[in-house]
C-alpha positions as CSV (number, residue, x, y, z in Angstrom):
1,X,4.3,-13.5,4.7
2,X,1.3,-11.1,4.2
3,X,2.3,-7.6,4.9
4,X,-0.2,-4.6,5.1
5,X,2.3,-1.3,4.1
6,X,1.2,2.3,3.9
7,X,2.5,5.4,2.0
8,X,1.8,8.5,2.3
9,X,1.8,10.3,-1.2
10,X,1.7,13.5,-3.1
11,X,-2.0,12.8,-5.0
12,X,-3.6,15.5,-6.3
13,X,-6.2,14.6,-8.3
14,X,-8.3,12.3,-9.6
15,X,-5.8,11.3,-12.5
16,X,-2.6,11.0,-9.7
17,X,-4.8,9.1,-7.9
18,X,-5.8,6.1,-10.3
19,X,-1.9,6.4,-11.8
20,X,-0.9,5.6,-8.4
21,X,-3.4,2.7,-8.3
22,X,-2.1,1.1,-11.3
23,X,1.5,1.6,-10.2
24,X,0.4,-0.5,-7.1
25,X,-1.1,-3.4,-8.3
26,X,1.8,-4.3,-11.3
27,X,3.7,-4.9,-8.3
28,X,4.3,-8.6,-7.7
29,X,2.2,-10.1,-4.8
30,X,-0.2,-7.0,-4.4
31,X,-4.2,-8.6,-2.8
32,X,-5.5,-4.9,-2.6
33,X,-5.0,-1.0,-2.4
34,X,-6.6,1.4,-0.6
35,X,-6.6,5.1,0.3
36,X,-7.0,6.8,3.6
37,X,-6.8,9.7,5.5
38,X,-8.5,13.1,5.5
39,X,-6.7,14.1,2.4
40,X,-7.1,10.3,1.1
41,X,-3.4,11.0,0.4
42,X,-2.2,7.7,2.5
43,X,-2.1,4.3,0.6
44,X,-2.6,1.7,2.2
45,X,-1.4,-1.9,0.6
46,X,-2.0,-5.6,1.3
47,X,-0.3,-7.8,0.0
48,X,2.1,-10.9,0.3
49,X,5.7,-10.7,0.1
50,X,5.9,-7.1,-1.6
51,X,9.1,-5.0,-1.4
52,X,7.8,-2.0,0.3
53,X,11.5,-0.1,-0.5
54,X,10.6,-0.8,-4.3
55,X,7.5,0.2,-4.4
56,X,7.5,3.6,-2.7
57,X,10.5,4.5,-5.1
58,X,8.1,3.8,-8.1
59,X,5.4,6.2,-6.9
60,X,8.7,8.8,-6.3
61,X,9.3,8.5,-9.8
62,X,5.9,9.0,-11.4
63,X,3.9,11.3,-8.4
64,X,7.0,13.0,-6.9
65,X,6.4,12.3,-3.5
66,X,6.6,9.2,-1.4
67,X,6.9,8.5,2.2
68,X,7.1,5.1,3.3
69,X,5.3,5.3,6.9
70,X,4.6,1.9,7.9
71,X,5.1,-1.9,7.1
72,X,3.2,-4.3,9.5
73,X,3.3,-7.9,9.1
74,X,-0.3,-9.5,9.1
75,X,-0.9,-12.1,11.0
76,X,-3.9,-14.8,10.9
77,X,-6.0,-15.6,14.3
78,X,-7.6,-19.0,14.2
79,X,-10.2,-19.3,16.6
80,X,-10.2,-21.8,19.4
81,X,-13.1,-24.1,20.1
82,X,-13.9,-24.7,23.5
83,X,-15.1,-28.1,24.1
C-alpha cells in the first residue's frame, strides 16, 4: 500500500534540513522526500508501507518538533481504452 504522509517540522536551517532528510529515507519503504510550504518546513513522504507514528517520533527526537498532519493512501488510476 503506497502512502504519501506529511509532517510538519521544526527546520531551521540548512543543516536541520538535510538531517531530517537522512532521517527519512533510513526508514524502511521510503520512494521519496520532499519539502513544502512557505517556510519549506512541511515534509512531505512517499513511500510504501511506512509507519508514519514511527517516523514522526524520530524527527521529535533529533529536530524537536514533529507534527504528523496527514497520511493519504495513494491510489493508482489505470486508464480505460475506449474501443
Amino acid at each position: 500500500m503506497k502512502q504519501k504522509i506529511t509532517i510538519e517540522a521544526q527546520i531551521r536551517c540548512g543543516k536541520c534540513r538535510s538531517q531530517a532528510m537522512k532521517i527519512a529515507v533510513a526508514e524502511d519503504g521510503v520512494i521519496s522526500v520532499a519539502f513544502q510550504g512557505p517556510n519549506r518546513d512541511k515534509m512531505v513522504i512517499t513511500g510504501d508501507g511506512v509507519d508514519a507514528a514511527d517516523m514522526a517520533k524520530s524527527l521529535r527526537k533529533k529536530l524537536g518538533y514533529a507534527d504528523l498532519v496527514s497520511v493519504e493512501e495513494i491510489t493508482e488510476k489505470k486508464a480505460e481504452k475506449k474501443v
